[in-house]
C-alpha positions in Angstrom: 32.8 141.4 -438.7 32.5 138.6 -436.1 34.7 137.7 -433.0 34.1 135.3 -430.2 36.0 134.9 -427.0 34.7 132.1 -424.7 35.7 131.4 -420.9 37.6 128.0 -421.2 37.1 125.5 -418.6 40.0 124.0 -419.3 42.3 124.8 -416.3 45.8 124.0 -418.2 44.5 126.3 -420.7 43.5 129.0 -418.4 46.1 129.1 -416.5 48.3 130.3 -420.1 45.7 133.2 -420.4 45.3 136.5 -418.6 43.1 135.2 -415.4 40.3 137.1 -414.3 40.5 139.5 -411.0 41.3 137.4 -407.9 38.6 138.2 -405.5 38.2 136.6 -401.9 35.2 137.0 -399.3 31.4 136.1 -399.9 29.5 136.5 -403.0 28.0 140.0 -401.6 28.9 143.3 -401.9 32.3 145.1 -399.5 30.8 146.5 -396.1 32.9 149.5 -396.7 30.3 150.7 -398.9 27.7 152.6 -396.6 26.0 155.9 -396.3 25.0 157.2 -393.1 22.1 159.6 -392.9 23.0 162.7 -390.6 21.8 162.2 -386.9 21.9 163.8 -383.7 20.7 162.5 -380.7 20.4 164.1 -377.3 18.8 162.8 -374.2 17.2 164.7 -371.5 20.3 166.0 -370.2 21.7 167.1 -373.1 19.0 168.5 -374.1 18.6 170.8 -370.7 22.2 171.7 -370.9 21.9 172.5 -374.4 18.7 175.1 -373.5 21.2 176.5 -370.4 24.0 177.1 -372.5 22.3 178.9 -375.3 19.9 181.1 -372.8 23.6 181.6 -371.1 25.3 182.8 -374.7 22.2 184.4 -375.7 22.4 186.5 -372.2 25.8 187.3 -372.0 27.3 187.0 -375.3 26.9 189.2 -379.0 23.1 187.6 -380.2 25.1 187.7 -384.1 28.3 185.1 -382.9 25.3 182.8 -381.0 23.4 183.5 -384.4 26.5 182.0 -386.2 27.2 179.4 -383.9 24.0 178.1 -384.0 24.4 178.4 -388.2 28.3 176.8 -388.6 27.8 173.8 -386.2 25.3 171.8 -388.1 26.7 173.1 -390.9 30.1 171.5 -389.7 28.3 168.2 -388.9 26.7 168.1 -392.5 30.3 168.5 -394.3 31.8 166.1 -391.6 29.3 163.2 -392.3 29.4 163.9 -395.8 32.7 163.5 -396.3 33.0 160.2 -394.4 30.1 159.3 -396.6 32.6 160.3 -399.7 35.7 158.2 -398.0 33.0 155.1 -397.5 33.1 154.8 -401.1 36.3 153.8 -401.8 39.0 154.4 -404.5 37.9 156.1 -407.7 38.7 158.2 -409.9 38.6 161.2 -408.0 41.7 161.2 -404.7 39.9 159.9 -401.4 41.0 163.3 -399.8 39.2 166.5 -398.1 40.7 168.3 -401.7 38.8 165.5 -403.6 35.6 165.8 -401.7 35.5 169.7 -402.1 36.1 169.1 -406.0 33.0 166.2 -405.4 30.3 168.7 -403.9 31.3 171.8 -406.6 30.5 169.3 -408.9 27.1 168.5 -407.4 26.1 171.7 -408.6 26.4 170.5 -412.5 25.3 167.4 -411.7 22.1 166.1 -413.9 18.8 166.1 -412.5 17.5 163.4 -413.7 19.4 160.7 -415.0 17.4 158.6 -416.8 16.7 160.4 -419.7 18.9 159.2 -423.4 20.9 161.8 -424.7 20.2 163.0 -428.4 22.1 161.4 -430.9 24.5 163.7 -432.0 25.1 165.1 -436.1 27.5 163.4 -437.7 27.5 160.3 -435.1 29.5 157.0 -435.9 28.5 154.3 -435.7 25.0 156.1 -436.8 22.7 153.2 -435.0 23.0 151.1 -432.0 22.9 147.2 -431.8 20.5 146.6 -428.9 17.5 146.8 -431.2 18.1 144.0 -433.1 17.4 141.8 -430.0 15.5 144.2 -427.3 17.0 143.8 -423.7 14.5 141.8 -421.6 13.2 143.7 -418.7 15.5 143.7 -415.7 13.6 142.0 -412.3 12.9 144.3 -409.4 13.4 148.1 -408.3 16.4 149.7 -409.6 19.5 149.4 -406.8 20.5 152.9 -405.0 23.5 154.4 -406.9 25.1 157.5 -405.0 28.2 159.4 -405.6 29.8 160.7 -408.8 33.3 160.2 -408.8 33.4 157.8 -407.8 29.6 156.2 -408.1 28.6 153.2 -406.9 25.8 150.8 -406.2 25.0 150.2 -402.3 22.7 147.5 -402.4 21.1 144.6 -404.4 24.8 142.6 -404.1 26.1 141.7 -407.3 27.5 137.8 -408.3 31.1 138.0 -407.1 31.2 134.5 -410.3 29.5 137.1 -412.7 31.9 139.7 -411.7 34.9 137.7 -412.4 33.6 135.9 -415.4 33.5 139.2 -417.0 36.6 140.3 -416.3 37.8 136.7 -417.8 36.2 137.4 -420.6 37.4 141.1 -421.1 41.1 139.6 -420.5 40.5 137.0 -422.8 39.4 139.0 -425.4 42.5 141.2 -425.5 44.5 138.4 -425.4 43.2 136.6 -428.1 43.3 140.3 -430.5 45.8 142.3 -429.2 45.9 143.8 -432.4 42.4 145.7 -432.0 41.9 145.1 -427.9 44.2 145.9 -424.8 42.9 145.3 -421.0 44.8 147.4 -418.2 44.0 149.6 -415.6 41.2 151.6 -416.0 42.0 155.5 -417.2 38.8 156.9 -415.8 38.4 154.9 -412.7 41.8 154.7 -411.6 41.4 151.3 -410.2 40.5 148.0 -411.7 39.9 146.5 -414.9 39.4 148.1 -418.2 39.1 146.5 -421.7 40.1 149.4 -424.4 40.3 149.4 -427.9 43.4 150.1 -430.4 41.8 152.2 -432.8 39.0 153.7 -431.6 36.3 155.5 -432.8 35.6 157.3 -429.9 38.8 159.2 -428.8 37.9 160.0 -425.2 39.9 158.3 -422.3 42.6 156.6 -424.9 39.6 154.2 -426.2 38.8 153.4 -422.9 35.3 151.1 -423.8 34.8 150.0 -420.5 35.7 149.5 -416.5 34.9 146.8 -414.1 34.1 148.1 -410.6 35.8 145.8 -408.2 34.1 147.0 -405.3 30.4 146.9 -406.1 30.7 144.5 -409.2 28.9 147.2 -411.4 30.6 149.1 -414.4 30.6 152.5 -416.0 30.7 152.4 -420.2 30.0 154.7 -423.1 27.2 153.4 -425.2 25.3 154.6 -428.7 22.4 157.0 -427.3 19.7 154.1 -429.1 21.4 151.6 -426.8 21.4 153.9 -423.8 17.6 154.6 -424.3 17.0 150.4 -424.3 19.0 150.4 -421.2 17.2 152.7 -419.2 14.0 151.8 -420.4 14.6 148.0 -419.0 16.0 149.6 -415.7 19.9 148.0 -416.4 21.4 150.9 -415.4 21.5 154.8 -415.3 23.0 157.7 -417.1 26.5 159.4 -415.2 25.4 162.6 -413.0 28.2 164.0 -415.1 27.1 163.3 -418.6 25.8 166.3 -419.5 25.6 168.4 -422.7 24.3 171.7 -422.6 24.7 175.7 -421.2 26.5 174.0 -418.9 29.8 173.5 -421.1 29.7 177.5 -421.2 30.5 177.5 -417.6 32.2 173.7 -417.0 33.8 171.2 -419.2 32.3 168.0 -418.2 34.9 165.0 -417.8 32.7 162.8 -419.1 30.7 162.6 -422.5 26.9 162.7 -422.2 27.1 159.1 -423.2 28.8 157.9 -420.3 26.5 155.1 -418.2 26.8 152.8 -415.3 25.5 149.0 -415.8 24.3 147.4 -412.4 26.2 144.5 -410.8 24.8 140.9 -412.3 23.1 139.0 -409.5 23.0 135.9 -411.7 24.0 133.9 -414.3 21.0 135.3 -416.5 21.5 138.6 -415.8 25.2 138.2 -416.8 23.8 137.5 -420.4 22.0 140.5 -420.7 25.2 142.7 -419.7 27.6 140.8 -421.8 25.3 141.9 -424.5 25.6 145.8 -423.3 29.4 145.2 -423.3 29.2 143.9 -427.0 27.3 147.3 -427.4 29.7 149.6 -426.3 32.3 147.8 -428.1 30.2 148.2 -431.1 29.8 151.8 -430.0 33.8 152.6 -430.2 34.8 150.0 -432.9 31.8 149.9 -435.1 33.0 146.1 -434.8 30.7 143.5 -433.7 32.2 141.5 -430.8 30.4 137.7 -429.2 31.8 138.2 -425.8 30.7 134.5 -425.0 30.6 134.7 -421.1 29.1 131.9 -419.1 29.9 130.5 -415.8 31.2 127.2 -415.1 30.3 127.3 -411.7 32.2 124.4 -410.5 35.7 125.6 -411.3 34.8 128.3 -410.1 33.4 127.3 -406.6 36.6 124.9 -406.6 39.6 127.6 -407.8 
C-alpha cells in the first residue's frame, strides 16, 4: 500500500495545511550548543601561591584532609563543567536540572560502547525485513559529525539545512493531515520538545507509536528503524545507534528507555542529502506500520527564501 504527500508550492494552499516549524536565524546550527573541554590555567603567580599554600596545609594541617582536598577540588571542577556541558545542550527529554544531570551520568555507566554496531533482529519480528535494500543508501560525504550526550543527544557540528529541516517537518505535518486516520503529528513523547509524526495503529507499541522526532535545535532526528535498515545506515555513515539502545545482561540490572532499535539520523546539509533521509523516514514508517509511505519532500527554495 502506497501513499504520497508532497510539499505544495502553492502558498493559498499551504497556508490551509499544518505549516512546518517556524524557525528564524541563519541556516547554521544554535550557538547554545557547545562543549567545553575542562581547563585550568595558572600563571606564575598562581602557581607560586598555589606551591605556598599546599607546603603551608601540608605543614600545619592533617596530610589526609590536604589528601582530600587535593582529591574533591578537581573532582568538583569536573562535575561543575560537566554539568554546564549537560545545560549547553538544551531541552530534551531528560529535565535541564542538577537531578537530571545526576540521572545523565548513572546512565553513562550502561551506556553502549560502541554504537555503531546493528542490533540482531529479534524472533518473531514484524515487519520481518527492512525496505532500504531494495534501493541501497548511497554513501553519505565526509566524516561522521560529533554526537554527544544521551538524553538528550545532539550533533555539535557539520550545520544542518535550516530549508531541509523545515521541509521535513512540512512534510511530516502534511502527511498527518492528509491521513489522519493512520498518522497524527504533535509533540514529541520521547523528546519532550518539537515535532513528532506518530502513527494510529502501530506495530510497535513503544512511546504511543511515536515513529519519529525532529530535533529543532541541531536539525537531526532520533527514529526506530528495522535492524536491516539500521545496519545500511551505519554502514553509509547517516547516523548512529542511541548510547541507550541496548539489549543484553544489562536489562537484569536496568530497564533501558529506549529499544535497541532506537537511532539518531544526522541533520541534512542539502537538498540531496534530504532525499536520502526522507527515504530513512519512509523506513521507519515502514518499520511501525508495515505500510509503505512516499514522503515526497523537496525544497522549493524560493518560497522558502521569500516566506
Amino acid at each position: 500500500m502506497s501513499s504520497t504527500s508532497n510539499i505544495t508550492t502553492n502558498p493559498q494552499h499551504e497556508a490551509q495545511r499544518h505549516s512546518g516549524l517556524q524557525l528564524d536565524g541563519p541556516d547554521t546550527l544554535p550557538k547554545f550548543i557547545v562543549q567545553n573541554p575542562l581547563s585550568i590555567h595558572l600563571d606564575t603567580r598562581a602557581v607560586f601561591f598555589t606551591t605556598l599554600g599546599l607546603v603551608v596545609a601540608i605543614q600545619f594541617l592533617v596530610v589526609r584532609i590536604v589528601q582530600a582536598a587535593m582529591i574533591a577540588i578537581p573532582a568538583v571542577l569536573y562535575v561543575y563543567n560537566d554539568y554546564q556541558n549537560y545545560l549547553n545542550l538544551g531541552p530534551g527529554g531528560t529535565p535541564s536540572t542538577f537531578k537530571g544531570y545526576l540521572r545523565i551520568a548513572w546512565l553513562h555507566f550502561w551506556a553502549l560502547r560502541d554504537p555503531f554496531s546493528a542490533p540482531k533482529p529479534q524472533a518473531g519480528t514484524i515487519p520481518e525485513r527492512g525496505i532500504l535494500h531494495r534501493r541501497p543508501l548511497p554513501r553519505r560525504a565526509g566524516p561522521r559529525p560529533t554526537v554527544v550526550g544521551i538524553a538528550p543527544q545532539r550533533q555539535i557540528d557539520q550545520s544542518g539545512s535550516r530549508l531541509c529541516f523545515q521541509a521535513l517537518c512540512r512534510a511530516a505535518r502534511n502527511l498527518a493531515a492528509d491521513r489522519p486516520d493512520t498518522f497524527s503529528a504533535g509533540r514529541s513523547f520521547i523528546e519532550k520538545h518539537g515535532l513528532a509524526l506518530f502513527a494510529q495503529s502501530p506495530l510497535q507499541t513503544r512511546w504511543q507509536g511515536e515513529i519519529t522526532h525532529f530535533h529543532d535545535s541541531d536539525y537531526a532526528m532520533h527514529m526506530a528503524l528495522h535492524p536491516d535498515d539500521i545496519q545500511q545506515v551505519l554502514d553509509k555513515g547517516w547516523g548512529q545507534r542511541h548510547p541507550l539502545g541496548w539489549h543484553g545482561w544489562r536489562d537484569w540490572f536496568y530497564k533501558m528507555p529506549v529499544s535497541p532499535n532506537f537511532v539518531m539520523i544526522y541533520a541534512s546539509r542539502d537538498e540531496k542529502e534530504l532525499q536520502v533521509i526522507s527515504r530513512i523516514v519512509e523506513a521507519a514508517i515502514w518499520y511501525t506500520l508495515k505500510e509503505e509511505v512516499d514522503l515526497g519532500v523537496y525544497i522549493d527554495f524560493q518560497r522558502e527564501l521569500t516566506s
